[in-house]
C-alpha positions as CSV (number, residue, x, y, z in Angstrom):
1,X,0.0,0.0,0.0
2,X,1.2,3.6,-0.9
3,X,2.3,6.5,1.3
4,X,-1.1,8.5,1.4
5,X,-0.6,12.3,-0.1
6,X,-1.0,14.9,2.4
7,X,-1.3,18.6,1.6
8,X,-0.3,17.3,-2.1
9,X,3.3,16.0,-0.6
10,X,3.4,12.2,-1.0
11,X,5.6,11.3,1.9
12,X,7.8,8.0,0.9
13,X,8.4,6.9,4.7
14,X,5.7,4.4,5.0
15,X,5.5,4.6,8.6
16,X,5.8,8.3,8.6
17,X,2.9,8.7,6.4
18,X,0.5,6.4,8.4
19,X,1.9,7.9,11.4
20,X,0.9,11.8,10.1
21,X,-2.6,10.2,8.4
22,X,-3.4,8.9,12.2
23,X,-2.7,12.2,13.4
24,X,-4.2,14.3,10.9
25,X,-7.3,12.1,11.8
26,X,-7.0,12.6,15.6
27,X,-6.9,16.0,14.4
28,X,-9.6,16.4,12.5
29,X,-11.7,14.5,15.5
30,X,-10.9,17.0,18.2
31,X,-11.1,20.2,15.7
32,X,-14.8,19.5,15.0
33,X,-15.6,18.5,19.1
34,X,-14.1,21.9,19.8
35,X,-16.4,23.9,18.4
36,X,-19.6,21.9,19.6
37,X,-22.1,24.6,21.2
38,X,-25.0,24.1,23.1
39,X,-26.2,26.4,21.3
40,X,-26.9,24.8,17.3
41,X,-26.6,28.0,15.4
42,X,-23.1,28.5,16.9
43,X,-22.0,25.1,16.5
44,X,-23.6,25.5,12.4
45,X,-21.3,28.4,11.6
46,X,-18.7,27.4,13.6
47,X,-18.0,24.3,11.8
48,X,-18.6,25.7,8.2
49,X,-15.2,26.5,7.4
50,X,-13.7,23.0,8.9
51,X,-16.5,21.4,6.6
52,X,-15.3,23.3,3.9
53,X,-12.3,21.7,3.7
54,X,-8.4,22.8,3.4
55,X,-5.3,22.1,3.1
56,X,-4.5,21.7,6.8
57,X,-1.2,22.5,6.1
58,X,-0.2,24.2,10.0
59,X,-1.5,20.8,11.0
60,X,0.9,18.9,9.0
61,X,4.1,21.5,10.4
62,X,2.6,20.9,14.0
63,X,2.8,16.9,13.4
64,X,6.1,16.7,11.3
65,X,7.9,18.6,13.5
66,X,6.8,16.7,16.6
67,X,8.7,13.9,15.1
68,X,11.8,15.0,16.5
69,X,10.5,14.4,19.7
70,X,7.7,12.0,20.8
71,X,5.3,12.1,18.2
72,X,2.4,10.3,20.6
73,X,3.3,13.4,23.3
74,X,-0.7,14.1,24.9
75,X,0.1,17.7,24.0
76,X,0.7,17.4,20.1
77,X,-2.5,16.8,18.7
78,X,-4.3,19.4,20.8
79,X,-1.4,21.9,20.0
80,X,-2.6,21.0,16.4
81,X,-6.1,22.1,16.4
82,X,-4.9,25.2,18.5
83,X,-3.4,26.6,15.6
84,X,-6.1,25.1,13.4
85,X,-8.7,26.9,15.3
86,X,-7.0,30.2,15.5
87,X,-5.9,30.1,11.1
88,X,-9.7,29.1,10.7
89,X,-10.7,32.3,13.4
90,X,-8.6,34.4,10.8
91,X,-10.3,33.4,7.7
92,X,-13.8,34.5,8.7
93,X,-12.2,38.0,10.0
94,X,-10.3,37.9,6.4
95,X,-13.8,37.5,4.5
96,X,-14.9,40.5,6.0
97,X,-12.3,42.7,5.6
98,X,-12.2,41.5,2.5
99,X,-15.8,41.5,1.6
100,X,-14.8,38.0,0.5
101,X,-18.2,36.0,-1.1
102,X,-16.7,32.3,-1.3
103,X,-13.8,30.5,0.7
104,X,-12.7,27.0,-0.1
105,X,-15.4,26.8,-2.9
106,X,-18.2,27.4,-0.4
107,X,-20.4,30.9,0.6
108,X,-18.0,32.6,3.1
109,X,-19.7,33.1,6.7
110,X,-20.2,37.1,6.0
111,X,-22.1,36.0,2.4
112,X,-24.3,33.3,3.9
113,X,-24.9,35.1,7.1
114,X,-23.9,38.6,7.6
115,X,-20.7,40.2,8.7
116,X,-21.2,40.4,12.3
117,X,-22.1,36.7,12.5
118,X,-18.7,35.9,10.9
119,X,-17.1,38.3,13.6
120,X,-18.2,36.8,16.3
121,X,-17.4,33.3,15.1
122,X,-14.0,34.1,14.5
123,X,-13.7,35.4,17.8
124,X,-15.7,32.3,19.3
125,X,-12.9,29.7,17.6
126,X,-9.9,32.2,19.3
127,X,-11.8,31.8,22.3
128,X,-11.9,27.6,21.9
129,X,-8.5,28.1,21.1
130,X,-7.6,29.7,24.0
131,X,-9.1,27.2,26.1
132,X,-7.4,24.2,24.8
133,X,-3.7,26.1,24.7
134,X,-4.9,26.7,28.6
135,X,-3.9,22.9,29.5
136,X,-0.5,23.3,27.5
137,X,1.2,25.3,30.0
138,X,2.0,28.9,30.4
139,X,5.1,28.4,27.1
140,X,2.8,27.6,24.9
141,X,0.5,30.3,25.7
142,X,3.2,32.9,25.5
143,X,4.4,31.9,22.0
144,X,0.1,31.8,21.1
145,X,-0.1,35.6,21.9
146,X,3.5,36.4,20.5
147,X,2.3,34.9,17.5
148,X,-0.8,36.3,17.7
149,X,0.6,39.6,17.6
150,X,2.5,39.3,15.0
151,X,-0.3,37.7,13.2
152,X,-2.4,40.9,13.7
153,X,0.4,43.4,13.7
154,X,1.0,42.1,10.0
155,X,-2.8,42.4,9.2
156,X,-2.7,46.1,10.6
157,X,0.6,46.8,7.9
158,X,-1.4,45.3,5.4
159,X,-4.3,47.3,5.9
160,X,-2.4,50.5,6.1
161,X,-0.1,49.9,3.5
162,X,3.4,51.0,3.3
163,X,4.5,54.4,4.8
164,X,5.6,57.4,2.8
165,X,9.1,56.4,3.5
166,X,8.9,52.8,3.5
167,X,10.1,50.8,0.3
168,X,6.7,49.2,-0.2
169,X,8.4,45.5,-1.1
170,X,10.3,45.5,2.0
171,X,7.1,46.1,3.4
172,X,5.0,43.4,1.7
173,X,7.6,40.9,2.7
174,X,7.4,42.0,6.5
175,X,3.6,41.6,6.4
176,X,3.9,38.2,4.6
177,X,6.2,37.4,7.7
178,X,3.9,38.4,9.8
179,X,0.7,37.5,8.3
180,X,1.4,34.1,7.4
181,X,4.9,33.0,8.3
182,X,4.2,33.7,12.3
183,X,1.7,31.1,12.9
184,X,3.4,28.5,10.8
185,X,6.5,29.3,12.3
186,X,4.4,28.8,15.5
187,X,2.9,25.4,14.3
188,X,6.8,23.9,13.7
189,X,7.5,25.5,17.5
190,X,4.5,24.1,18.9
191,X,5.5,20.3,17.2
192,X,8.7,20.5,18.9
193,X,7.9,21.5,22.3
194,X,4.7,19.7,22.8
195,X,7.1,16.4,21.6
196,X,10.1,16.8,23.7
197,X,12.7,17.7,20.8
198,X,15.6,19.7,22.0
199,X,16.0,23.4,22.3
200,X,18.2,23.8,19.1
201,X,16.0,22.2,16.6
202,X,12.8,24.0,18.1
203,X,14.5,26.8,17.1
204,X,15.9,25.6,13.6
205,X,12.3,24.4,13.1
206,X,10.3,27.5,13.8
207,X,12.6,28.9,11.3
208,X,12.6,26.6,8.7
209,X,8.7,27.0,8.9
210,X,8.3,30.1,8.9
211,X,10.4,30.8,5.7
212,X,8.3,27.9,4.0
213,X,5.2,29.7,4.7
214,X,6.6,33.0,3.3
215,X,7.4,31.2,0.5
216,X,4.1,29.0,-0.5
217,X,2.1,32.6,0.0
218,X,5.3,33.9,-2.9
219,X,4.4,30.6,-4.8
220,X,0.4,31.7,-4.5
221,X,1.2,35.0,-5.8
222,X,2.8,34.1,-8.7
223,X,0.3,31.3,-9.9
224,X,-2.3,34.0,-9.5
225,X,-0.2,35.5,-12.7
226,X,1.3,32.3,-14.4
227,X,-1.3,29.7,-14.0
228,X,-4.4,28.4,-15.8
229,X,-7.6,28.3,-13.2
230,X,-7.2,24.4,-13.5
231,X,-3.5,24.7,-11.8
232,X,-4.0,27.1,-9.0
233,X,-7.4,25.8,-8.4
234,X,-9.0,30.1,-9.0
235,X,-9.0,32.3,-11.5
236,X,-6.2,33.6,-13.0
237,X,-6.0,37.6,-12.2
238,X,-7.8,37.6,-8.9
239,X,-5.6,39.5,-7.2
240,X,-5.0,41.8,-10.1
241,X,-8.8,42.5,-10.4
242,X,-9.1,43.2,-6.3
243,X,-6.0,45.7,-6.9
244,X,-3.5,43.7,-4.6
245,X,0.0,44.2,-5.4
246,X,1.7,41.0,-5.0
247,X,5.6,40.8,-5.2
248,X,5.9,40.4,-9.0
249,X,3.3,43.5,-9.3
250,X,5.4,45.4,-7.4
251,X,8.8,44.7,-8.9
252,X,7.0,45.6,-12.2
253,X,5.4,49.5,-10.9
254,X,9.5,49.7,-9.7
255,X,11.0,48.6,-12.5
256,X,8.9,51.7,-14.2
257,X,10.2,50.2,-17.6
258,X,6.4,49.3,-19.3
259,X,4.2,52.9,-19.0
260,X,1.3,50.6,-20.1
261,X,1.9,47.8,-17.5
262,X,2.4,50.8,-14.9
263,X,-1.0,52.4,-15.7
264,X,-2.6,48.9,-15.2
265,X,-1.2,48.0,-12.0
266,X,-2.1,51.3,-10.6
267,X,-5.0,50.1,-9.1
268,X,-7.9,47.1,-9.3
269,X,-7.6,45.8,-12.9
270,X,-10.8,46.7,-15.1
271,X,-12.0,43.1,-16.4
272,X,-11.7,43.9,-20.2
273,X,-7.8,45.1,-19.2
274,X,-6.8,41.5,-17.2
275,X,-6.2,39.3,-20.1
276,X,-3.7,42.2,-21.4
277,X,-2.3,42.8,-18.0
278,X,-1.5,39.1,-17.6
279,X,-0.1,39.1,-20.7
280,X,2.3,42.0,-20.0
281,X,3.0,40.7,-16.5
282,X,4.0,37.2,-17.1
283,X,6.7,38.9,-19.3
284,X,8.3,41.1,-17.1
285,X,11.3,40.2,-15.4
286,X,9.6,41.1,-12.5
287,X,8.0,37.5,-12.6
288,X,11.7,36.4,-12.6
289,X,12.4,38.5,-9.7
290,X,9.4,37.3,-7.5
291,X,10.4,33.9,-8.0
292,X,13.9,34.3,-7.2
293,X,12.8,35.5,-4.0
294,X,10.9,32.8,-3.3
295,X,13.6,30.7,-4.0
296,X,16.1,32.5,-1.4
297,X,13.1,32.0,1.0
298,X,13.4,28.1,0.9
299,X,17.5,27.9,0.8
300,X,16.8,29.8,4.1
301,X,14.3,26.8,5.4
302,X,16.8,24.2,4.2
303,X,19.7,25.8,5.7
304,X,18.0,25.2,8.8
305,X,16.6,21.8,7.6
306,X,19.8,20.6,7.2
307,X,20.8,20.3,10.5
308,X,18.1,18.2,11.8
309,X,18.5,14.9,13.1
310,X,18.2,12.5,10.3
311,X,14.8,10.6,10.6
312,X,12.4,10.3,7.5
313,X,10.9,13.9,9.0
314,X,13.8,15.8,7.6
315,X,13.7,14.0,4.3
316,X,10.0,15.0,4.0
317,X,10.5,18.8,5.2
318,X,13.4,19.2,2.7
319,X,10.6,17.1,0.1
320,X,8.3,20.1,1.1
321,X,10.8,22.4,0.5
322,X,11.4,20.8,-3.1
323,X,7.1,21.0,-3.6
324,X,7.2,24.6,-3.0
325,X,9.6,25.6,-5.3
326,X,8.0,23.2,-8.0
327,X,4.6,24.7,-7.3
328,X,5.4,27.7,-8.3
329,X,6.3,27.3,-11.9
């Protein structure tokens, strides 16, 4: 029998493979207990998101990384649906700030209820959170507010955007960092110290982690430019038509060297315009730029890869590392 695929990355370790399914299972078990309400409407919209579906790729950080210790630790697979719980409590705060209509193929929250509904369940799943990380011991609630910070520090910088005086891609990578590297960085952290692994590869893991989530939001970013709707599973040209500037975007407005490409980018993309945009985009060096970035992002992760211990884990974070990169294009 094969290695089951998880989060797309076939892992070849046989035993490391059933040993991630059976936790990805427990997982998935104690994520949808933790939301049960007394109250049905609560427990309805709290569980529409996990219904939904995903990638549970923190999950999979929190369970590789708790290799290095002992994987079958008590703490590990509630550390797991900690971080679950509090990405999932970010999406439905996303959806509104973005005035998001789908997620994961399904109504958001704030489109099939209304925006204050979606609030309040994002704030409900923190609060679940919270009370799970409460029998993990006063570390593990430290890092979950550091984190947290960060998470919402980065969501602040976003909204803001860059200051007058701030080089605006020096900025988008901080709040990438922030954003989304901090709780994935969290999720390789959490692995570790709810598993027993030592000090030093904690550390090298929260690294490692957090540069591979830097780098799979740089890998989104350019298949929302490079790749058909079938590959990247949406349309090609969201971001251009919501007026994000993504990294390749914004090595193109600095490059200055296209006037037409310029006045496109300059703000959300008219619909009749994205076809030519794309067009333009895809061959500006900028593209090549972004992805060299990207790149530099997963040397950093494999640096710190590399001096793992060598169990099957480390082959299948360095495999990650590979899947990122090929992702991308």
């Amino acid at each position: 029998m094969s290695a089951p695929p998880v989060v797309d990355l076939p892992i070849a370790d046989e035993r490391l493979a059933q040993d991630v399914a059976n936790g990805l299972a427990a997982v998935e078990k104690l994520l949808r207990s933790s939301v049960e309400s007394d109250d049905a409407f609560v427990t309805e919209v709290s569980k529409h998101l996990i219904e939904a579906g995903g990638k549970r790729f923190r999950t999979l950080m929190v369970l590789l990384a708790a290799q290095f210790g002992d994987p079958s630790a008590p703490g590990v697979v509630p550390g797991a649906v900690v971080i679950e719980l509090t990405h999932l409590g970010s999406l439905y705060h996303d959806d509104v700030m973005d005035e998001a209509p789908v997620r994961r193929g399904s109504p958001s929250a704030n489109a099939r209820w209304d925006n204050t509904v979606a609030i309040l369940t994002g704030d409900y799943l923190f609060a679940q959170a919270s009370d799970l990380l409460a029998d993990l011991g006063p570390e593990l609630i430290r890092i979950q507010a550091q984190t947290f910070s960060r998470l919402v520090q980065g969501q602040i910088r976003e909204t803001i955007g860059p200051r007058d005086d701030e080089d605006p891609i020096a900025h988008y990578l901080g709040v990438l960092a922030d954003k989304t590297g901090s709780l994935i960085a969290a999720s390789g952290r959490f692995g570790a110290l709810l598993s027993g692994a030592p000090a030093d590869v904690e550390e090298r893991l929260s690294r490692a982690c957090e540069a591979i989530g830097v780098a799979w939001q740089l890998g989104d970013d350019l298949l929302d430019v490079a790749s058909s709707g079938a590959q990247s599973g949406k349309t090609p040209g969201t971001d251009l038509r919501e007026g994000i500037k993504t990294l390749p975007v914004l090595y193109a407005l600095a490059a200055g060297d296209s006037p037409r490409l310029t006045a496109l980018l300059s703000g959300p993309v008219a619909e009749q315009d994205v076809e030519e945009a794309l067009t333009l985009l895809r061959a500006h060096p900028g593209m090549a730029r972004a992805r060299a970035e990207l790149v530099a992002w997963i040397d950093r992760a494999r640096a710190d890869i590399s001096g793992l211990p060598d169990i099957p884990a480390k082959d299948a974070f360095l495999a990650l590392c590979d899947y990122v990169v090929e992702r991308s294009g």
